[in-house]
ZASE-16400 format. One line per 5 residues: number of its first residue (from 1); for each residue x, y, z of N, C-alpha, C. Coordinates in steps of 0.1 Angstrom, whole numbers, plus 2048, in hexadecimal, padded with zeros to 3 digits. Each point is the difference from the previous one (the first is absolute). Layout:
% residues N
NUM	X,Y,Z,X,Y,Z,X,Y,Z; ...
//
This chain:
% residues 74
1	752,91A,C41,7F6,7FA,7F8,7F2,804,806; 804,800,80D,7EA,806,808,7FC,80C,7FA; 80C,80B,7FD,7FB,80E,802,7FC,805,7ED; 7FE,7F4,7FA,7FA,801,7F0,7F2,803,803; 7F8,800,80A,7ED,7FF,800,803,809,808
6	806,80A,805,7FE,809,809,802,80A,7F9; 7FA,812,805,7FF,810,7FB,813,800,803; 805,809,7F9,808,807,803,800,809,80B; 808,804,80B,7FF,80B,808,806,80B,7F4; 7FC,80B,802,806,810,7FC,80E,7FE,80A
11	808,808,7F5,80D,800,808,800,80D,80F; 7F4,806,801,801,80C,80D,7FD,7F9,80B; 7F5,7F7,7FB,7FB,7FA,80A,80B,7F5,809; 7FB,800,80E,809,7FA,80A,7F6,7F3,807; 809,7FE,806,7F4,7EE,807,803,809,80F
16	7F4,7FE,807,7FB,804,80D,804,7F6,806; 805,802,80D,803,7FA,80A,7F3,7FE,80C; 804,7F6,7FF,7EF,7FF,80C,805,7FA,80B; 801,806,80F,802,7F9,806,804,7F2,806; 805,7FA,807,803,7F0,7FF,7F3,7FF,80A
21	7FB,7F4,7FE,7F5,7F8,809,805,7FF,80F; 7FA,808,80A,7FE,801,80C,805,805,807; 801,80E,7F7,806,80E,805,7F6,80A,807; 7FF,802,810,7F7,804,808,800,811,7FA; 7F2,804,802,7FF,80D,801,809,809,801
26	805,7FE,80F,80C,80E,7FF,806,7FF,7F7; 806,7F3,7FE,80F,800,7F5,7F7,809,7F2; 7F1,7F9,7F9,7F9,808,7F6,803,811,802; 7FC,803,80A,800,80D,805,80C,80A,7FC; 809,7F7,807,80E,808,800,804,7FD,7F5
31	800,7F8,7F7,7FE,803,7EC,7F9,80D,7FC; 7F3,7FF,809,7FB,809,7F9,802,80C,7FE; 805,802,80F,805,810,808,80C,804,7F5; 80B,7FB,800,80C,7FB,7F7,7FD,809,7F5; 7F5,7FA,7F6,7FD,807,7F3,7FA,809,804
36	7F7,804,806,7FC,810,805,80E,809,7FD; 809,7F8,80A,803,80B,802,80F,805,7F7; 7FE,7F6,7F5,80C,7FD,7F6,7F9,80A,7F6; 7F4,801,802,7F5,805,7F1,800,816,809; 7FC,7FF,80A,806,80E,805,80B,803,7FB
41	80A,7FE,800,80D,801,800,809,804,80F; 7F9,7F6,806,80B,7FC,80D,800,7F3,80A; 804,7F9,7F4,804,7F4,803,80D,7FD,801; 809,807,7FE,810,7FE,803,801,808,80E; 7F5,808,806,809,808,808,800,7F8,80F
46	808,805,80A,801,7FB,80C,7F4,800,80A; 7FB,7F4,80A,7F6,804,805,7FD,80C,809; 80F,804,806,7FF,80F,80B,7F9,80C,7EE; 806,7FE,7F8,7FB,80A,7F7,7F3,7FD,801; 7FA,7F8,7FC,7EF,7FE,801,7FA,806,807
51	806,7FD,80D,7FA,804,80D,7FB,80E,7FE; 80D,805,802,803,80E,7FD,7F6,807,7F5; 7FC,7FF,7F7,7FC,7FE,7F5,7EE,803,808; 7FC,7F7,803,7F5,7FD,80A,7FE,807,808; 808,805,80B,7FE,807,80B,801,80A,7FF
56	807,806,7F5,7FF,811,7F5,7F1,7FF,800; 7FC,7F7,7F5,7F1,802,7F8,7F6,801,80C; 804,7F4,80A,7F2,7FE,80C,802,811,807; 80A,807,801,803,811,806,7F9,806,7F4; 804,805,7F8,7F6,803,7F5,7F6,801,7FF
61	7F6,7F6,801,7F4,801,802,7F7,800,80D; 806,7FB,80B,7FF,809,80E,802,80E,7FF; 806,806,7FF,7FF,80D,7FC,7FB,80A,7FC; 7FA,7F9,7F2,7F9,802,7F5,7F0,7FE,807; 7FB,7F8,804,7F6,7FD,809,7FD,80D,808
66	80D,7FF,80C,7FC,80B,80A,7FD,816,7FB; 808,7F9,7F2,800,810,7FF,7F4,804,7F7; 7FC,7F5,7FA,7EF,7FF,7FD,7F3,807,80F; 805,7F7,807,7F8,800,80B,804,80F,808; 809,805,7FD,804,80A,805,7F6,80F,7FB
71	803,7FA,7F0,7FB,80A,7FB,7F2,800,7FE; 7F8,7F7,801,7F3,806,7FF,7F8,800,814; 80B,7FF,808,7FA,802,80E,7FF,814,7FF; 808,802,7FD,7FF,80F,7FE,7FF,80A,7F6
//
């Protein structure tokens, strides 16, 4: 009987989940990180994969850096 004075939702549309009251930062955080890394597409993978993943890219661009510097010293 309440929901006769109320809009219709569209059927695509979904209800957001909002946190529960007096959920500290980190926990916000690591929600947030979560969907980062669900919207990348690697949120299923293992964290040694991440790592890995990371310590490729952070070599990468150290490299990338030095061989910049390399090349305009000479």
């Amino acid at each position: 009987m309440g929901s006769s004075g109320q809009k219709r939702r569209k059927k695509t549309q979904h209800q957001q989940h909002l946190p529960k009251v007096g959920t500290t930062p980190a926990e916000h955080q690591h929600l947030e990180r979560e969907a980062i890394g669900d919207t990348l597409g690697i949120g299923g993978m293992s964290e040694g994969a991440k790592k890995a993943i990371g310590i490729g890219v952070a070599i990468f661009f150290i490299l990338a850096i030095l061989g910049l510097l390399i090349l305009n010293t000479f």
